[in-house]
C-alpha positions as CSV (number, residue, x, y, z in Angstrom):
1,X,2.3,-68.0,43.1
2,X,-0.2,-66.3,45.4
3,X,-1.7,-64.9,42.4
4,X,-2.0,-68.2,41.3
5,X,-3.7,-69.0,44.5
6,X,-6.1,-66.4,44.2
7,X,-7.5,-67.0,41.5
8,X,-7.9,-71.0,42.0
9,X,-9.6,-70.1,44.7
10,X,-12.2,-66.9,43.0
11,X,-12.6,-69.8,40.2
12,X,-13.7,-72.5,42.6
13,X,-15.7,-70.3,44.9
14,X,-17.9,-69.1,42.3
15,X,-19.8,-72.1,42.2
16,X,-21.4,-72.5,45.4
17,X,-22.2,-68.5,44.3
18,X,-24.6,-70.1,41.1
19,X,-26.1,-73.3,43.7
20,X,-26.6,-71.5,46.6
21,X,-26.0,-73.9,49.5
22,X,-26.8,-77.0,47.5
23,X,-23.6,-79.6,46.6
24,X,-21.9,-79.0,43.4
25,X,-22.4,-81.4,40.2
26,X,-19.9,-82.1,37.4
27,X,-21.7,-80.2,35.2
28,X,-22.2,-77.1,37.7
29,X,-18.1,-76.7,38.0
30,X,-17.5,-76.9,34.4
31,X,-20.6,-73.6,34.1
32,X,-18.8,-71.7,36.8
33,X,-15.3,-72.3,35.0
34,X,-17.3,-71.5,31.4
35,X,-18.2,-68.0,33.1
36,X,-14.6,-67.1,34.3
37,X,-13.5,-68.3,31.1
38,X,-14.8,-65.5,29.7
39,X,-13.0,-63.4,31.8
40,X,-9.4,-64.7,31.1
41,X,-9.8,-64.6,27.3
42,X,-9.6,-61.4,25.2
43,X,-11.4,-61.4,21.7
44,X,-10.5,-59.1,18.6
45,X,-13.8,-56.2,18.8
46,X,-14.6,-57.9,15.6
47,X,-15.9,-61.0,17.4
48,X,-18.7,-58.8,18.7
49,X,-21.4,-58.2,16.4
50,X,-23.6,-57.4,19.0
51,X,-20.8,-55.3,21.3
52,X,-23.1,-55.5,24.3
53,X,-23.7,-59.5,24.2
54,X,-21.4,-62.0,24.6
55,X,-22.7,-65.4,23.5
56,X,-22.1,-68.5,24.7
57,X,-23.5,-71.8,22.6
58,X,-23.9,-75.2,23.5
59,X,-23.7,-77.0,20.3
60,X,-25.6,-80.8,20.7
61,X,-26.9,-81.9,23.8
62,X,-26.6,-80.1,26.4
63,X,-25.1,-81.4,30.1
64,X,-25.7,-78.3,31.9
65,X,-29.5,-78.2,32.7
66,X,-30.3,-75.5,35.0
67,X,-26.8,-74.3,36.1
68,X,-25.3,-72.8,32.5
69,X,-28.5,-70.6,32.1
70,X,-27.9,-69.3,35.7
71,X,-25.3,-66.9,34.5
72,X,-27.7,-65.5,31.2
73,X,-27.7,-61.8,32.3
74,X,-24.4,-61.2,34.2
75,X,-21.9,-58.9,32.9
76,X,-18.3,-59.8,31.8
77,X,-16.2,-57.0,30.6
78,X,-19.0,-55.0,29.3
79,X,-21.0,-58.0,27.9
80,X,-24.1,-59.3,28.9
81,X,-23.8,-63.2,28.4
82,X,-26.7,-64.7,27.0
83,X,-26.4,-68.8,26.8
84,X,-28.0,-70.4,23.9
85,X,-28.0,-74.3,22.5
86,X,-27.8,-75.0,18.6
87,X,-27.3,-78.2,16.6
88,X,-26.7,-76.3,13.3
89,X,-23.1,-76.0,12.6
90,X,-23.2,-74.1,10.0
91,X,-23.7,-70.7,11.9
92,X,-21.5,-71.3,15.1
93,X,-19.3,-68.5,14.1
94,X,-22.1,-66.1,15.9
95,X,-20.5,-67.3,19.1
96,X,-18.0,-66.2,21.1
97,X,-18.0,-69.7,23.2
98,X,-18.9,-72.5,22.2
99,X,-19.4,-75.2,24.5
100,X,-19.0,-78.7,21.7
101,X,-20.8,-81.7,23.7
102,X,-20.0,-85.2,23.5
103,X,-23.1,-86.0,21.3
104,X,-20.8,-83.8,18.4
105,X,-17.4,-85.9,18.9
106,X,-17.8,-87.5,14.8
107,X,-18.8,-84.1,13.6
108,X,-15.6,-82.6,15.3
109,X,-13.8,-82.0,12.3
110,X,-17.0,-80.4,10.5
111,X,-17.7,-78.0,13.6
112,X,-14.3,-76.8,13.5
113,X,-14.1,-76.6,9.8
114,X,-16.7,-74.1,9.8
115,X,-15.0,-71.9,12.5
116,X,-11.9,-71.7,11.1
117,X,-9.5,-68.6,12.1
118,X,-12.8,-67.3,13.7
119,X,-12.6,-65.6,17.0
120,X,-14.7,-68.4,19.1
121,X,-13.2,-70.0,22.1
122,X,-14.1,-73.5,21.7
123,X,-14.9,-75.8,24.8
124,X,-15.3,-79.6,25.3
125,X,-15.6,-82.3,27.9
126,X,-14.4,-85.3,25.5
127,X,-11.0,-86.9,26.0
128,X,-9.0,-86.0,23.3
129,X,-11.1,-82.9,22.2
130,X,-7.4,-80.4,22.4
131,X,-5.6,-82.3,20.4
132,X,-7.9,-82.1,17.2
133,X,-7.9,-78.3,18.0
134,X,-10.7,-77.7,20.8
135,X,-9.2,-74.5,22.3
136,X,-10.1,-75.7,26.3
137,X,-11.0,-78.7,27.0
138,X,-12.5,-80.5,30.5
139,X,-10.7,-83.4,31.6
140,X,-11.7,-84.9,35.0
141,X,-8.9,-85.8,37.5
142,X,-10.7,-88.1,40.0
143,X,-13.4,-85.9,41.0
144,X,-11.9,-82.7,40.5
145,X,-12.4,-81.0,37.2
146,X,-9.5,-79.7,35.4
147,X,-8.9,-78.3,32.1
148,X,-5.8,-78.5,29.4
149,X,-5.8,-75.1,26.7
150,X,-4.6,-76.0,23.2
151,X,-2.5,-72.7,22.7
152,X,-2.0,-72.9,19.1
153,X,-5.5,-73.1,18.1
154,X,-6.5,-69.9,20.6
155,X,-3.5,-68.3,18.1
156,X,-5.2,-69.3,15.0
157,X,-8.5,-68.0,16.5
158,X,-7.4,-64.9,17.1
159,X,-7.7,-65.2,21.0
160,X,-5.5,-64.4,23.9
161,X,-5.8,-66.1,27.1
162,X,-4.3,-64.9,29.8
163,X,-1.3,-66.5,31.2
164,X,-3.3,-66.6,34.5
165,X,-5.2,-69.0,33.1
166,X,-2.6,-70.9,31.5
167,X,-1.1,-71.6,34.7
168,X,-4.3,-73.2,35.9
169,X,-4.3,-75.8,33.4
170,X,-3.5,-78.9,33.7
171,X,-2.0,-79.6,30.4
172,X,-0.9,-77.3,27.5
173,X,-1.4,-78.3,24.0
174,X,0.5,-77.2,21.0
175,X,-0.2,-78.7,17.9
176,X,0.2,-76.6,14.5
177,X,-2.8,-78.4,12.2
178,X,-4.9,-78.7,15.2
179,X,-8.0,-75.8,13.5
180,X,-8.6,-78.3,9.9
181,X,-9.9,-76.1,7.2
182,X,-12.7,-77.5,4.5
């Protein structure tokens, strides 16, 4: 349990790290948990096209503003993360996050379609994004921001989160036809 602890507490005090002394946004915490993320999963090599870059998307509009593109340049297990947005979903596979906004929530089943069995970690902020297969998704718990991991779809991706992380979340999802193919 004081593992546990620790890392709660690395997780939550890398955010004032990315705003300085400034108060924290929504948006802000979910950036900061999107960069330790990447630190918790582990992706085939194959996921890396570019073994030096790992790349997180924001498909749709993006929430974030100013605080996701903070972390562009820092290093995570060898990667350099470089942040990009994208409203194609045809080419999301070139990911190895991909952060699925609101503004996508009736093209779910398309976006996910065209990842299937890839090795992306999928991320959302809408209610009900894990159980149609989103790998982690954001869920607010008054002003706190949690998150719940859809296990089975992380499986069928290919990815393996750490149990460290598992124990954060609020909520585990299993659900065998959550990744839809064509």
């Amino acid at each position: 349990m004081a593992v546990l602890r620790r890392l709660l507490l690395a997780l939550l005090l890398a955010v004032p790290a990315f705003l300085g002394a400034q108060a924290a946004s929504e948006y802000d915490v979910k950036a900061a948990f999107l960069y330790n993320f990447t630190k918790f999963v582990d992706w085939p090599p194959s996921a890396f096209p570019d073994p030096n870059s790992l790349r997180i998307c924001v498909l749709g509009e993006d929430p974030f503003g100013k605080s996701l593109r903070s972390i562009a340049g820092e290093q995570v297990g060898g990667h350099k993360l470089i942040v990009t947005q994208t409203d194609a979903i045809s080419r999301p596979a070139g990911c190895q996050v991909l952060f699925i906004s609101r503004s996508e929530r009736e093209r779910l089943p398309q976006v996910l379609a065209a990842i299937k069995d890839a090795p992306v970690l999928t991320v959302g902020d809408t209610n009900g994004f894990a159980d149609h297969g989103v790998i982690i998704n954001f869920v607010l718990e008054g002003s706190k921001v949690r998150f719940e991991v859809n296990t089975d779809s992380a499986d069928r991706a290919g990815l393996k989160i750490s149990s460290k992380l598992l124990q954060l979340a609020k909520r585990i999802v299993t659900n065998p036809g959550a990744r839809p193919g064509p």
